[in-house]
N, CA, C and O atoms as CSV, one atom per row, in Angstrom:
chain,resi,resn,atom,element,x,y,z
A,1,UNK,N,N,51.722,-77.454,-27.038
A,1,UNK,CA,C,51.382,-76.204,-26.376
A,1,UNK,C,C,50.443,-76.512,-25.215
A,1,UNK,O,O,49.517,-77.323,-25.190
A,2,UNK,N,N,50.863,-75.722,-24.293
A,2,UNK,CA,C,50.009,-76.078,-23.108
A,2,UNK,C,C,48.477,-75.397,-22.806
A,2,UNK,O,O,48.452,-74.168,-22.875
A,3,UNK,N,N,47.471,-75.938,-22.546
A,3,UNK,CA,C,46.454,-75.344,-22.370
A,3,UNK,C,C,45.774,-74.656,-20.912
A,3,UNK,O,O,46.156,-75.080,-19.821
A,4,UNK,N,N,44.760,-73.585,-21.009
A,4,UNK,CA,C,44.823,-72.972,-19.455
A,4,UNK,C,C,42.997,-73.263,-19.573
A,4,UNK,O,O,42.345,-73.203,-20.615
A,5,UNK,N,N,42.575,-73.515,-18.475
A,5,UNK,CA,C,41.118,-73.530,-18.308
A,5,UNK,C,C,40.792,-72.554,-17.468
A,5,UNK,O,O,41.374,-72.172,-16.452
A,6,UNK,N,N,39.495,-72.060,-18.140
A,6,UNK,CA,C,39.136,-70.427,-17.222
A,6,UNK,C,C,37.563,-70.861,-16.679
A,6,UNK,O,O,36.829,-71.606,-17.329
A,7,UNK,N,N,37.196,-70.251,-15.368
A,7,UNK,CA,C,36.254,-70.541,-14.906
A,7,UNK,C,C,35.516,-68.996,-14.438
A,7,UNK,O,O,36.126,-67.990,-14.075
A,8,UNK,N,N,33.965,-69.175,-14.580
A,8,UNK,CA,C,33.706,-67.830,-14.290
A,8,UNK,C,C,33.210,-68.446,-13.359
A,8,UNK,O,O,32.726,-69.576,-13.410
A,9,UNK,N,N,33.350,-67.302,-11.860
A,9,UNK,CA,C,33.652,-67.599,-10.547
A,9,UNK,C,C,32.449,-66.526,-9.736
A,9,UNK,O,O,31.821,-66.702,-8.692
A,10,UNK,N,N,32.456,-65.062,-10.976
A,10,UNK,CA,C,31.874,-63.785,-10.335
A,10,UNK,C,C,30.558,-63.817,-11.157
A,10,UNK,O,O,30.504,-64.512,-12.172
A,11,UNK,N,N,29.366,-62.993,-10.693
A,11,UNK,CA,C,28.451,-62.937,-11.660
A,11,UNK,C,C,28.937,-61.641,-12.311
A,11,UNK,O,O,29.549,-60.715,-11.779
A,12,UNK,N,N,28.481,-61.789,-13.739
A,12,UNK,CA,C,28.043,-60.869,-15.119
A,12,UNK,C,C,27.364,-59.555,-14.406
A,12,UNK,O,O,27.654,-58.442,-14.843
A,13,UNK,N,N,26.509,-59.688,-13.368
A,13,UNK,CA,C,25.438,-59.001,-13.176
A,13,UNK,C,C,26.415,-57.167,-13.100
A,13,UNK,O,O,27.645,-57.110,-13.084
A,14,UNK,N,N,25.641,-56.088,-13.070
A,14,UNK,CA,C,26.708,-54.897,-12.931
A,14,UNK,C,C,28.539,-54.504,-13.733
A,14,UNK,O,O,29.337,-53.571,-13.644
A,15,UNK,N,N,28.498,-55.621,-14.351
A,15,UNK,CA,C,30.084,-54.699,-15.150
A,15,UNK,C,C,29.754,-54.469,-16.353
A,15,UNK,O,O,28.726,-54.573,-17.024
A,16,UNK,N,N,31.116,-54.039,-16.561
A,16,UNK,CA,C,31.186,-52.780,-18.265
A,16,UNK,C,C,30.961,-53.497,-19.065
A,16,UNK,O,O,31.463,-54.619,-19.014
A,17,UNK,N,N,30.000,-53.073,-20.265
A,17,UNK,CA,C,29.785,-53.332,-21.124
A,17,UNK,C,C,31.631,-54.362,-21.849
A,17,UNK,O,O,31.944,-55.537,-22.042
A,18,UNK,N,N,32.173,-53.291,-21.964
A,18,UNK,CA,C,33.138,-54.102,-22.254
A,18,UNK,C,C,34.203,-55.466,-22.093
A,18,UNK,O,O,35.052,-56.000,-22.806
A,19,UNK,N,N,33.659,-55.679,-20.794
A,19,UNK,CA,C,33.921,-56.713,-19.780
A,19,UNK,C,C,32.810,-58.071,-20.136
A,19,UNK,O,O,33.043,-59.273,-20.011
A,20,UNK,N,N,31.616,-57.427,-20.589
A,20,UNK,CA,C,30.807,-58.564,-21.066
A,20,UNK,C,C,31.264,-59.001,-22.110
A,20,UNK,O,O,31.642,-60.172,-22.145
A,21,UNK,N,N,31.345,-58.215,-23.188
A,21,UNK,CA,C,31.987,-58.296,-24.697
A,21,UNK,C,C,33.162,-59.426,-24.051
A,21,UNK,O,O,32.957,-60.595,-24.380
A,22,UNK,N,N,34.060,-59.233,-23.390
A,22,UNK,CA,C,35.036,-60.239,-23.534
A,22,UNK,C,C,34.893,-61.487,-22.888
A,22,UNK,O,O,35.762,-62.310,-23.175
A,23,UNK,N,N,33.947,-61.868,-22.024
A,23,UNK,CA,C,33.359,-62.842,-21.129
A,23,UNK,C,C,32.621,-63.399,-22.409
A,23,UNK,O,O,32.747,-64.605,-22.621
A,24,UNK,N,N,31.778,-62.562,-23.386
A,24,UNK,CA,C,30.977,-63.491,-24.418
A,24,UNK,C,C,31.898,-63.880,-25.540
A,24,UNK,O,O,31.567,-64.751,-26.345
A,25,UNK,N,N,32.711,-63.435,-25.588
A,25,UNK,CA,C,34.466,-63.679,-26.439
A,25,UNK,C,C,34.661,-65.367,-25.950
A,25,UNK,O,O,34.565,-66.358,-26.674
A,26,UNK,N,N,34.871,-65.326,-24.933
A,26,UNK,CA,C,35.163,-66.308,-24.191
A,26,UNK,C,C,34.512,-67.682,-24.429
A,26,UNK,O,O,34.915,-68.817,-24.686
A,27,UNK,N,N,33.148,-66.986,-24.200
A,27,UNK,CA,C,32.301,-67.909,-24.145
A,27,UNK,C,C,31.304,-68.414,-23.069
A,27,UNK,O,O,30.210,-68.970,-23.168
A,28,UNK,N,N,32.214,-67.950,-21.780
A,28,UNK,CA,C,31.227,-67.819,-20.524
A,28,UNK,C,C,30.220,-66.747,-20.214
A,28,UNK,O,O,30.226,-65.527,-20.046
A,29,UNK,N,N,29.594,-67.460,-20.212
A,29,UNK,CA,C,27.988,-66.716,-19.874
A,29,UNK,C,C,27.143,-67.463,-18.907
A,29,UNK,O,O,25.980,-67.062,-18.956
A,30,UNK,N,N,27.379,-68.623,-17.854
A,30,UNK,CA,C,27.264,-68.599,-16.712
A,30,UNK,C,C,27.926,-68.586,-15.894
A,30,UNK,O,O,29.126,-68.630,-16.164
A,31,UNK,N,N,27.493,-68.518,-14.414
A,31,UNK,CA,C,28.587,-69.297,-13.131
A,31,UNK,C,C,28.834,-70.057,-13.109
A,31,UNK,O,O,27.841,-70.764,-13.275
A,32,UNK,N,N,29.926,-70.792,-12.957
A,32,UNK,CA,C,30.815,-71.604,-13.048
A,32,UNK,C,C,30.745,-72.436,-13.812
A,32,UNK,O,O,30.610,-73.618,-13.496
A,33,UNK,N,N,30.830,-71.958,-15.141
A,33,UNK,CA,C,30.916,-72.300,-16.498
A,33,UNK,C,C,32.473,-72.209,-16.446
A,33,UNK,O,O,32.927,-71.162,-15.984
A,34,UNK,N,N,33.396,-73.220,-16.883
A,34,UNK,CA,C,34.526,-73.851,-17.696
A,34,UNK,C,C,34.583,-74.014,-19.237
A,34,UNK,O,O,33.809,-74.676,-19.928
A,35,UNK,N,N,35.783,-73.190,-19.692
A,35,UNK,CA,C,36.449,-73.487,-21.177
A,35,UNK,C,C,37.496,-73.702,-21.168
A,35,UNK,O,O,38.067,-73.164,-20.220
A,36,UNK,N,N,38.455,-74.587,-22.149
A,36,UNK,CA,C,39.569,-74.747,-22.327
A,36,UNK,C,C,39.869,-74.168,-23.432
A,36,UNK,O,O,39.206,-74.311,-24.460
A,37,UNK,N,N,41.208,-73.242,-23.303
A,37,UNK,CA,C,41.585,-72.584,-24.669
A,37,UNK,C,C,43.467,-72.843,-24.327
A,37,UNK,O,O,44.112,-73.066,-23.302
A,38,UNK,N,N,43.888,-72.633,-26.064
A,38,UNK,CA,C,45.221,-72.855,-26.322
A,38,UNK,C,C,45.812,-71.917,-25.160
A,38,UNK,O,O,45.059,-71.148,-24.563
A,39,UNK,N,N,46.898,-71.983,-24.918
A,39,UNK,CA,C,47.605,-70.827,-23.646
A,39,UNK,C,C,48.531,-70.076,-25.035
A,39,UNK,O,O,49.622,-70.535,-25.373
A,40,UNK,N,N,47.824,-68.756,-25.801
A,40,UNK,CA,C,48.584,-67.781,-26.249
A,40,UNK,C,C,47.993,-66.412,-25.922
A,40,UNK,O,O,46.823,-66.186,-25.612
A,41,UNK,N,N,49.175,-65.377,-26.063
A,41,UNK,CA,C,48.896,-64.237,-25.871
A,41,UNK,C,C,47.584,-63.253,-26.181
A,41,UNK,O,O,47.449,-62.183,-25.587
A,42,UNK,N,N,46.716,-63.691,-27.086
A,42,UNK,CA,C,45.437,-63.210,-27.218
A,42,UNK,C,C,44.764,-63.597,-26.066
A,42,UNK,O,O,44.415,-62.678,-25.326
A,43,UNK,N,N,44.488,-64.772,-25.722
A,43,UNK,CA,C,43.508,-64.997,-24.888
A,43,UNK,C,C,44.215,-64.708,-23.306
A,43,UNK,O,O,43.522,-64.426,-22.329
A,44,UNK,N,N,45.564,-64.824,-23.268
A,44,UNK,CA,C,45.948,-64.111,-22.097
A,44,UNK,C,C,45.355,-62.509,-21.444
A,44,UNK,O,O,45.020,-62.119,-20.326
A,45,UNK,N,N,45.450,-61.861,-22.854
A,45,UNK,CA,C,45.353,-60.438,-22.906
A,45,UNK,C,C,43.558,-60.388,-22.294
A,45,UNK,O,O,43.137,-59.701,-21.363
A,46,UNK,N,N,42.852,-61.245,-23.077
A,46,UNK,CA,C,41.442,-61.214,-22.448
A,46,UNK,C,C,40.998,-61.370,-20.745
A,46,UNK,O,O,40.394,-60.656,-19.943
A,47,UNK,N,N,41.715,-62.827,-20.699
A,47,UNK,CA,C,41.764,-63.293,-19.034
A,47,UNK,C,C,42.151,-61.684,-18.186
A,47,UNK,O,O,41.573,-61.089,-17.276
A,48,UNK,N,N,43.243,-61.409,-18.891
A,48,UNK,CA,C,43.717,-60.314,-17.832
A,48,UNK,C,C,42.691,-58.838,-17.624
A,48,UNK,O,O,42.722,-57.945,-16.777
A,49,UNK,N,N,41.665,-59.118,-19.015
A,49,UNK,CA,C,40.801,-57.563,-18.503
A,49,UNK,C,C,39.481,-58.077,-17.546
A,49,UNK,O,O,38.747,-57.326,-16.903
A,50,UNK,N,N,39.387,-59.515,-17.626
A,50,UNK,CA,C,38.032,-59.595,-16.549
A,50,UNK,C,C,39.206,-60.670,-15.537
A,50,UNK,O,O,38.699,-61.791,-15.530
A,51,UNK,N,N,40.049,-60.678,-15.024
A,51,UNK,CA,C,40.695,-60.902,-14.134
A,51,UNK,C,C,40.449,-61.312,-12.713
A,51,UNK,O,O,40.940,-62.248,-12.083
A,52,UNK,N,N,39.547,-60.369,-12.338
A,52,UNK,CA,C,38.550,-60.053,-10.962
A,52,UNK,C,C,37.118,-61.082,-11.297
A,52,UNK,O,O,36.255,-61.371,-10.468
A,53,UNK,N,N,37.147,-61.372,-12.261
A,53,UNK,CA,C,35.696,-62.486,-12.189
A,53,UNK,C,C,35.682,-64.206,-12.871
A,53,UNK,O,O,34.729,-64.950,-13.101
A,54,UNK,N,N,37.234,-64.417,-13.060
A,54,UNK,CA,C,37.770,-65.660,-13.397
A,54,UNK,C,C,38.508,-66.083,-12.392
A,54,UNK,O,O,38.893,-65.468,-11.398
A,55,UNK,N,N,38.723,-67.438,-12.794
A,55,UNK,CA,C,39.612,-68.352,-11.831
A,55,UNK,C,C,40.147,-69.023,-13.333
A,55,UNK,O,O,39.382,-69.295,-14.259
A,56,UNK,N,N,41.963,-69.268,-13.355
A,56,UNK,CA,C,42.628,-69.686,-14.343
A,56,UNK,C,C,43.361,-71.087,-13.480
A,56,UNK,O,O,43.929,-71.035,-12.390
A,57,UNK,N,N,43.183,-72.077,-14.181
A,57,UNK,CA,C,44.484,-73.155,-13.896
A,57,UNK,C,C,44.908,-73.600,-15.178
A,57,UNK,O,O,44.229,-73.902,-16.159
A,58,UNK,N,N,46.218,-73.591,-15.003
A,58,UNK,CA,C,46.979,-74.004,-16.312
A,58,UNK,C,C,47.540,-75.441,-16.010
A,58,UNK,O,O,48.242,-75.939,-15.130
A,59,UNK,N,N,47.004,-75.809,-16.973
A,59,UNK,CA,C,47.460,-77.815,-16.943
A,59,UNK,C,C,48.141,-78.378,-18.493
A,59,UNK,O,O,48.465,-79.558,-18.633
C-alpha cells in the first residue's frame, strides 16, 4: 500500500475549532511539521477537511 506525506504549510492560528481537532488527529501541530500515514480513505477524508492548510505528496 502506498503511503502519502502531509505537511502543514498554513498556521493553526484563527480556524474552526473543528479543523484543529483534525490537524491534532493528525498530529501536526507545527509549521512545517511532516507525517507519513497509510494512503486509506479515513485519513483521505481528514486531508480533505483542512485541505487549504496542507501540502500532500504521495510516494
Amino acid at each position: 500500500m502506498s503511503e502519502i506525506k502531509v505537511k502543514l504549510v498554513r498556521s493553526r492560528i484563527g480556524i474552526k475549532p473543528s479543523q484543529k481537532k483534525n490537524l491534532d488527529a493528525l498530529g501536526l501541530k507545527r509549521m512545517q511539521m511532516v507525517k507519513t500515514f497509510k494512503d486509506n480513505a479515513a485519513v483521505r477524508g481528514m486531508i480533505n477537511k483542512v485541505q487549504h492548510l496542507v501540502e500532500v505528496t504521495v510516494s
